[in-house]
C-alpha positions as CSV (number, residue, x, y, z in Angstrom):
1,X,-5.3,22.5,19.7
2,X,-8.7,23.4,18.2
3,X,-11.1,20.9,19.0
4,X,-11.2,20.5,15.1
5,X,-7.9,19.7,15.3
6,X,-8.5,17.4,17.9
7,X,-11.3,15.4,16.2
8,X,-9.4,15.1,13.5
9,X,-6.1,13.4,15.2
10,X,-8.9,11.0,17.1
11,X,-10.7,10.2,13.6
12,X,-7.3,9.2,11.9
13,X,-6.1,7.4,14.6
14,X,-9.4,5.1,15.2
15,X,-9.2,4.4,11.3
16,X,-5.8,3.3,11.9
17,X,-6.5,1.2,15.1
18,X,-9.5,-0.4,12.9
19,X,-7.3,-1.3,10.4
20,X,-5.3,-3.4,12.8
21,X,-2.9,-1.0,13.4
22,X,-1.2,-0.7,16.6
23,X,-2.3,2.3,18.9
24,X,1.3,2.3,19.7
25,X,2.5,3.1,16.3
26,X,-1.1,5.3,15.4
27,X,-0.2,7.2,17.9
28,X,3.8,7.6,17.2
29,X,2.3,8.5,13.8
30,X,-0.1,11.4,14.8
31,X,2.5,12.8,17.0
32,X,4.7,13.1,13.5
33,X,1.4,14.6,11.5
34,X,1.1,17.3,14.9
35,X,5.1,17.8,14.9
36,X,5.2,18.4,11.3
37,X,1.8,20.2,10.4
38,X,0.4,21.6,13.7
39,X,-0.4,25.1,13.5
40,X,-1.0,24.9,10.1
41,X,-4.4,24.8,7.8
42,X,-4.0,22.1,5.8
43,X,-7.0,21.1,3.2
44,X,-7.2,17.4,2.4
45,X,-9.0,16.9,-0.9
46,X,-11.8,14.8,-1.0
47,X,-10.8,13.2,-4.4
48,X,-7.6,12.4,-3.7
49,X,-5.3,9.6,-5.4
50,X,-5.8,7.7,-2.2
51,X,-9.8,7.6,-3.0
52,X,-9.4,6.5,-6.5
53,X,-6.7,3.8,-5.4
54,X,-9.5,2.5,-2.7
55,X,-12.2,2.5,-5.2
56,X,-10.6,0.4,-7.5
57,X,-9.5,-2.2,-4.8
58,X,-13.3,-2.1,-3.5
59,X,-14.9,-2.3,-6.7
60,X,-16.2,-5.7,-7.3
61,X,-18.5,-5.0,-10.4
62,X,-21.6,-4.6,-8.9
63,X,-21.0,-2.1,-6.2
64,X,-21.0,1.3,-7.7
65,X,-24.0,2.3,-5.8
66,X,-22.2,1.3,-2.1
67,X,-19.0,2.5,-3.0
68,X,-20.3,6.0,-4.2
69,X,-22.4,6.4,-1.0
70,X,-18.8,5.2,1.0
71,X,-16.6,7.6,-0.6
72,X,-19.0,10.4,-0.9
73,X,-19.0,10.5,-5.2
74,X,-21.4,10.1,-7.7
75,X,-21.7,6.2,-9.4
76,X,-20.1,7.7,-12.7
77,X,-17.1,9.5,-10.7
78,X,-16.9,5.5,-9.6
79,X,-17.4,4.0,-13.0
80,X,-14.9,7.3,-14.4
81,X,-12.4,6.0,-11.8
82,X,-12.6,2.1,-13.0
83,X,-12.2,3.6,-16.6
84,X,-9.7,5.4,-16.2
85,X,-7.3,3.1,-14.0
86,X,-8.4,0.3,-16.3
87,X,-6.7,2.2,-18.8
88,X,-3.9,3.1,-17.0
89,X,-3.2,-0.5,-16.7
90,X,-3.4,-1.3,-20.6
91,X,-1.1,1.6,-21.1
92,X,1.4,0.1,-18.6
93,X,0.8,-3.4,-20.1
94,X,1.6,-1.8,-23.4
95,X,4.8,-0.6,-22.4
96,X,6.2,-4.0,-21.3
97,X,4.8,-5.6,-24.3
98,X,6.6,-3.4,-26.6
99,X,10.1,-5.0,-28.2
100,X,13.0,-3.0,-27.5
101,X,13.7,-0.4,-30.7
102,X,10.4,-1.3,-32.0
């Protein structure tokens, strides 16, 4: 394994183990990621769905500035995030308002 590779199997599995999960099961997991996409290039995008989920569950109101320097964005790809699952969630609250045949 490149020693890319390698870095990146120890970097996901120390997140994991500092998230309280156990090295046990980080480690059963890694050894599904190598089994499954060893050999392989794979590019992980930087703005992912994950990021915008983690940004709204961190943002507090007054943390743009932290959050932006965590996830590596700018303070308006953080506020454009808030926006736009902010809106997400009034479209979904929309839906379940709305009377059947109406």
């Amino acid at each position: 394994m490149s020693s890319d590779g390698q870095q990146f199997l120890e970097s996901v599995e120390a997140a994991m183990r500092s998230r309280g999960i156990a090295t046990e099961v980080a480690r059963a997991v890694l050894i599904d990621v190598s089994l499954e996409w060893g050999g392989q290039q794979v590019y992980i995008l930087l703005r992912s769905p994950y990021i915008a989920h983690a940004v709204m569950a961190d943002f507090n109101g007054s943390n743009a500035g932290e959050l932006a320097t965590k996830y590596r964005i700018s303070r308006a790809q953080v506020y454009r995030l808030i926006d736009q699952a902010r809106a997400a969630k009034r479209g979904e609250r929309a839906e379940q308002i709305r009377l059947p045949g109406v």
